[in-house]
C-alpha positions in Angstrom: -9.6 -12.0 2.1 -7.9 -9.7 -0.4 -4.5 -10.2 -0.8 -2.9 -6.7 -2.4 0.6 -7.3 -4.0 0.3 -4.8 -7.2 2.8 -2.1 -7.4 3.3 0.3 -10.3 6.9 1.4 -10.4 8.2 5.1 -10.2 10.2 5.8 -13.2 11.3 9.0 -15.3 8.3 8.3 -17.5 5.6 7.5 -14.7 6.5 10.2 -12.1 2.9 10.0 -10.5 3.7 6.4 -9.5 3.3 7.2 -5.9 -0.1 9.1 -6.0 -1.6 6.2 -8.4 -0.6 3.4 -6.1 -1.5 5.4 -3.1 -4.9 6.6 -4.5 -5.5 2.8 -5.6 -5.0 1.0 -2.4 -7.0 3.3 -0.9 -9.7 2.8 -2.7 -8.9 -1.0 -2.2 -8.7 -0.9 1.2 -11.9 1.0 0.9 -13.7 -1.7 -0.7 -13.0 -4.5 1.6 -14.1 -2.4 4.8 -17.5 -1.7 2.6 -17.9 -5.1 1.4 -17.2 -6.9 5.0 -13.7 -8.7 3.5 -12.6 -10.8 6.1 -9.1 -9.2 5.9 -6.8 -7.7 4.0 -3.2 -8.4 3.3 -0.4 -5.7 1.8 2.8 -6.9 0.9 5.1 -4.4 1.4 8.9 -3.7 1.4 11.7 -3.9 4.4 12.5 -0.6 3.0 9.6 0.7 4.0 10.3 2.9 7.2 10.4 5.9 8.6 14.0 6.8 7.7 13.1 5.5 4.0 15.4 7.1 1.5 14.0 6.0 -1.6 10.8 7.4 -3.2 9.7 3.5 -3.3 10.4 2.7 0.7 8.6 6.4 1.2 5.7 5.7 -0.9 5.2 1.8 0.6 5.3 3.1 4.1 2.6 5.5 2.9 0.4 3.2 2.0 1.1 0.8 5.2 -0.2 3.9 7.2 -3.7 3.4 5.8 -3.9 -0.3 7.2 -4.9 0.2 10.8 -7.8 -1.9 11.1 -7.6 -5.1 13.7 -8.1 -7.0 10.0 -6.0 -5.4 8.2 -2.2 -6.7 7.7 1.2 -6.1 6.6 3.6 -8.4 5.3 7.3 -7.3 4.7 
């Protein structure tokens, strides 16, 4: 089981925040499909949704959309 709760924040400093947490879950959720992980877990945000307002609801429902495996789940 892998059990993904990292998160880097979007600030004015680190305005690719989005793409890097994308890009690394991805390659996360990747990993465990490869590796025959038992499941996988993402702990998101009750902000994440579809009328999201916030660049961090927007980017956490992005990544939720790459969890659509019957073992992989996520927690808000």
């Amino acid at each position: 089981c892998i059990i993904h709760c990292a998160y880097q924040p979007f600030n004015n400093t680190n305005k690719n925040a989005s793409v890097v947490n994308y890009n690394a879950t991805k390659s996360l959720v990747g990993y465990a499909r490869n590796n025959g992980k038992a499941r996988f877990i993402y702990l998101s945000t009750q902000s994440a949704h579809s009328d999201a307002k916030s660049v961090y609801g927007k980017s956490k429902l992005e990544i939720e959309n790459i969890l659509n495996q019957p073992n992989e789940y996520v927690l808000k």
